[in-house]
C-alpha positions in Angstrom: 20.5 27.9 38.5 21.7 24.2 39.6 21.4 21.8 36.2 20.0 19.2 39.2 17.0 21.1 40.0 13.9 20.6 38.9 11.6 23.6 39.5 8.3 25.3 37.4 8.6 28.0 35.6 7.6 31.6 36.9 7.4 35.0 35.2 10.5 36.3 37.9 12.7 32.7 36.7 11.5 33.1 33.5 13.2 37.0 33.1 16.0 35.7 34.9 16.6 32.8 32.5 16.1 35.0 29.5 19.2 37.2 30.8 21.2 34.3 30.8 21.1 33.1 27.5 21.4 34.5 24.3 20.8 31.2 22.0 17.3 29.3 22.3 17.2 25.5 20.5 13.5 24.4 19.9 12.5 20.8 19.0 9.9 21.0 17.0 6.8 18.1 16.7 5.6 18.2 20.0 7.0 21.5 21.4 5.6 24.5 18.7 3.6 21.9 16.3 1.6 19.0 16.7 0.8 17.7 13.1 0.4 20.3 10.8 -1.2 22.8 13.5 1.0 25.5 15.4 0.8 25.1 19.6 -1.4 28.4 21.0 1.2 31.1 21.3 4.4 29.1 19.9 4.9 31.7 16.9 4.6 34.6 19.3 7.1 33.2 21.8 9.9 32.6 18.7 9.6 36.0 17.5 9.5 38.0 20.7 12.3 36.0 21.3 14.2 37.5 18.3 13.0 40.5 18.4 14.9 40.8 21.7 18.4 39.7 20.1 18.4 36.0 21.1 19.2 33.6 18.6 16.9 30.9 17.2 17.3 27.4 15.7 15.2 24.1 15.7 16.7 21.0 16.2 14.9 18.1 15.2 15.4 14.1 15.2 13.0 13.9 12.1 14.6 12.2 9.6 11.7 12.7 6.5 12.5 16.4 5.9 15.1 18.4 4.5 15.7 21.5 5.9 14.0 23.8 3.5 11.1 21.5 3.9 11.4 22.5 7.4 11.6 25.7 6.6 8.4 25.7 4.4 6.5 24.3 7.3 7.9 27.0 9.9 6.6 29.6 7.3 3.4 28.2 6.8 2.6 27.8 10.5 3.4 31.3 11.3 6.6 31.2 12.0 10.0 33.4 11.7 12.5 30.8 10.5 15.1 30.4 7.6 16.3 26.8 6.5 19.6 28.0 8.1 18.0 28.0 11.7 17.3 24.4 10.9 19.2 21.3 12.6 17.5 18.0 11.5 18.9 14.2 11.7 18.8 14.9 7.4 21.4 18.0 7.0 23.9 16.5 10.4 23.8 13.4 9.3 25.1 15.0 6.0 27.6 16.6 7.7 28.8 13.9 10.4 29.8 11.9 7.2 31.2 14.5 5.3 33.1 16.3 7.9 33.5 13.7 10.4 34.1 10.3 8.6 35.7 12.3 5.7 33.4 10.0 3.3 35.0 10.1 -0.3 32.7 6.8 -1.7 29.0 5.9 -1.9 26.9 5.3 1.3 24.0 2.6 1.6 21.2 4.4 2.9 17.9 3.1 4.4 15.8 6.5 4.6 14.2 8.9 2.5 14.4 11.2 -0.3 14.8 14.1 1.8 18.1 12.4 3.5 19.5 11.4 -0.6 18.7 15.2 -1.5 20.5 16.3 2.3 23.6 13.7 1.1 24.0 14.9 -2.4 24.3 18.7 -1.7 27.0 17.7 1.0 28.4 15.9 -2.4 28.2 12.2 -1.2 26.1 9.5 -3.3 23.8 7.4 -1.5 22.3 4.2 -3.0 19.3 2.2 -2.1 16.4 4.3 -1.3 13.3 3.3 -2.3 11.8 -0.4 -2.4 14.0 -3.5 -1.9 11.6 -6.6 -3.0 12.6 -10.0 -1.6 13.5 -12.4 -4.4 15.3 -15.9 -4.6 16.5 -18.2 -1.5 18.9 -17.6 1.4 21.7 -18.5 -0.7 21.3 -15.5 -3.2 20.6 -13.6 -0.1 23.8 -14.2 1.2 25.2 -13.5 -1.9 23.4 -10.0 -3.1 25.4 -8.1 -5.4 26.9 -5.4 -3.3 28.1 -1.6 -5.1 32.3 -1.8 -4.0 32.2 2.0 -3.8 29.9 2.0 -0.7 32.1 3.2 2.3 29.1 3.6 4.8 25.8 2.5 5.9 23.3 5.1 6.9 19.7 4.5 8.6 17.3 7.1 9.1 13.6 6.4 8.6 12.7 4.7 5.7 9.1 3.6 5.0 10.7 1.1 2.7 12.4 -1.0 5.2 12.1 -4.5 4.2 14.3 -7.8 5.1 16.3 -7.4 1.7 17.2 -3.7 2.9 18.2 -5.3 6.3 19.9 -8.0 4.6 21.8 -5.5 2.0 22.8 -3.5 5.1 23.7 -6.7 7.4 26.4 -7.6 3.6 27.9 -4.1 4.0 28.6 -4.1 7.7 30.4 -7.6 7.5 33.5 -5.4 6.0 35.1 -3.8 9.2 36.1 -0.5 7.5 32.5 -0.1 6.3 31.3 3.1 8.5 28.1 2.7 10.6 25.6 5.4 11.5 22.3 6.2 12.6 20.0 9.2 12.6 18.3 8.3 16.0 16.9 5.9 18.3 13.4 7.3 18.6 11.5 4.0 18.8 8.0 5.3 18.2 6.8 8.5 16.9 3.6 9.8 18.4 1.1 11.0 16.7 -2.6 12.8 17.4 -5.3 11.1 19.8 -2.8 8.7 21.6 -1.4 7.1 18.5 2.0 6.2 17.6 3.8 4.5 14.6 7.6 2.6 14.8 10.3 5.4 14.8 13.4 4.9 13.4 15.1 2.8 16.0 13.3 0.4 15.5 14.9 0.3 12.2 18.5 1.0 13.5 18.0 -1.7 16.4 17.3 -4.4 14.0 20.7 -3.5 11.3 22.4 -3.7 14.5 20.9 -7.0 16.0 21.9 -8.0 12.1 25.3 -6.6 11.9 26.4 -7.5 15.6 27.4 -3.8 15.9 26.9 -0.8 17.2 26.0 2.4 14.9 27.5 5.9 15.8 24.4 8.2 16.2 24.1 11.5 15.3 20.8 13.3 16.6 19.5 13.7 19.7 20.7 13.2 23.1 24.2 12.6 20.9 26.6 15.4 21.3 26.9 15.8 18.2 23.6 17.3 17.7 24.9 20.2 19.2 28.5 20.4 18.2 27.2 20.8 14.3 25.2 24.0 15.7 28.2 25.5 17.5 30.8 25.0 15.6 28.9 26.2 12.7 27.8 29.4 14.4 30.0 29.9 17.3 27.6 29.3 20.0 28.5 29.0 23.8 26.9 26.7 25.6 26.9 28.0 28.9 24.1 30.9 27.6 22.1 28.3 25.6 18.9 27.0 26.3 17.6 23.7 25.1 13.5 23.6 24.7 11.7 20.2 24.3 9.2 17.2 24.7 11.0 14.5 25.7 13.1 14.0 28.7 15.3 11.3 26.6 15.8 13.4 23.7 16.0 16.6 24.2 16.6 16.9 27.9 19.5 14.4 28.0 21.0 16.5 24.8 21.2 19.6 27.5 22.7 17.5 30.2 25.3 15.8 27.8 26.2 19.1 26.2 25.9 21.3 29.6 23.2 23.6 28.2 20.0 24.9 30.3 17.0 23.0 29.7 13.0 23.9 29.7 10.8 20.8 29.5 7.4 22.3 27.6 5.1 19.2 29.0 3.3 19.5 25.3 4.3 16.5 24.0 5.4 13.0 25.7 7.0 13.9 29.0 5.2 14.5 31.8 6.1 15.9 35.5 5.8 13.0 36.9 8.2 11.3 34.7 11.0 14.3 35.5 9.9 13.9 38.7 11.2 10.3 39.3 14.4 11.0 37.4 15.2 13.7 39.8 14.8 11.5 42.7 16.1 8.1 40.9 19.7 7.1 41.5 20.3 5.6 38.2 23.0 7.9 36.6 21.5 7.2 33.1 18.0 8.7 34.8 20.0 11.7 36.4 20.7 13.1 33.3 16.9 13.5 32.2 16.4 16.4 34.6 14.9 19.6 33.3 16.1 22.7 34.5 12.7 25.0 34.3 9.3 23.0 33.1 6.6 25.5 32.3 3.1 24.0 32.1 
């Protein structure tokens, strides 16, 4: 099966693509929930699934949830799932600063309780979550007592975000050795009836508009999304599938990471759209190619 071709899936491709793999990564909003309701048939497919030895996990860019929150909800809806299946922007973000920046100080973190809870069981202490009120003039701005211990500045989705927090952040990230890094780029986050809210990078964009730098990201289409399932449970990724939404999340984190891909056309990608990135000659557009779409 050529990673370049883009083709429906049929109940003969569909057998041959479940001999091929023995490891299946689901997004999650969008793919086998939309809100709080399970998609038709999503808790049937993850437990047939298992019950034919393939392996199971959810990886998700949501950056609100800890994984036994995830967990909960999995459970709730009907679903087979342990908060050990579960790979969220919380728990690797965790781990990318623990394992991969070897953190030893305090972290400034724009995000949520779920992401302190994710940081203190990985034994790093975040400061800063919750509200930030503006007070005083640009000079006291400037000057904003800062915590020395802070090694790191972390943004995930924070319904907090204010200026001061931007500001706060923008203080850190003038020291060099201060570590930079981001959940995701998401930049809205759909939501029933054609809605949508900001997603976090929207946040992330504007620390590093502020900070005239670049953050390291850690979820989805980063490779590292991946890498903290593997080398956690020894996956390979030539028999591993990659389910999603979104061409520019979940898609692109198959191509980068050389896994199969199934595009569910649930959620915010459409045909069309994987369509044109087939036939576009933009590299960057290449990569958002699903291997099998089912409809």
């Amino acid at each position: 099966m050529a990673a370049s071709k883009c083709t429906q899936l049929t109940a003969a491709l569909s057998r041959q693509l479940l001999d091929s793999i023995d490891c299946v990564l689901f997004d999650c909003d969008g793919v086998i929930w939309r809100g709080d309701q399970a998609i038709p048939g999503a808790p049937e497919v993850i437990s047939s699934l298992k019950k034919n030895g393939k392996r199971v996990f959810f990886v998700t860019n949501n950056s609100t949830k800890t994984r036994q929150m995830y967990a909960d909800k999995l459970g709730k809806l009907g679903f087979d799932a342990t908060a050990d299946e579960v790979f969220g922007t919380v728990y690797c973000s965790a781990v990318y600063l623990k394992n991969v920046c070897k953190l030893d100080g305090k972290v400034y973190l724009i995000g949520s309780n779920a992401m302190r809870q994710e940081l203190e069981d990985v034994g790093i202490r975040p400061v800063g979550v919750g509200p930030d009120p503006v007070s005083g003039v640009q000079k006291d701005w400037a000057n904003v007592p800062l915590d020395k211990e802070v090694q790191a500045v972390l943004v995930s989705f924070d319904e907090h975000f204010s200026y001061m927090k931007l500001n706060r952040a923008l203080q850190y990230l003038c020291n060099p050795d201060c570590q930079f890094v981001g959940t995701n780029t998401d930049t809205r986050l759909p939501l029933e009836g054609g809605k949508a809210v900001p997603g976090t990078g929207c946040l992330l964009r504007a620390v590093e508009t502020a900070a005239q730098r670049q953050a390291q990201v850690v979820g989805k289409p980063s490779n590292f999304m991946f890498e903290c399932v593997a080398s956690q449970l020894g996956l390979d990724l030539e028999r591993c599938l990659m389910v999603g939404d979104r061409l520019d999340t979940d898609i692109m984190l198959g191509s980068n990471c050389g896994l199969k891909t199934l595009l569910t056309l649930t959620g915010v990608s459409t045909v069309a759209e994987a369509e044109a990135n087939q036939k576009s000659e933009c590299p960057h557009q290449q990569k958002m190619k699903e291997v099998r779409r089912v409809l």
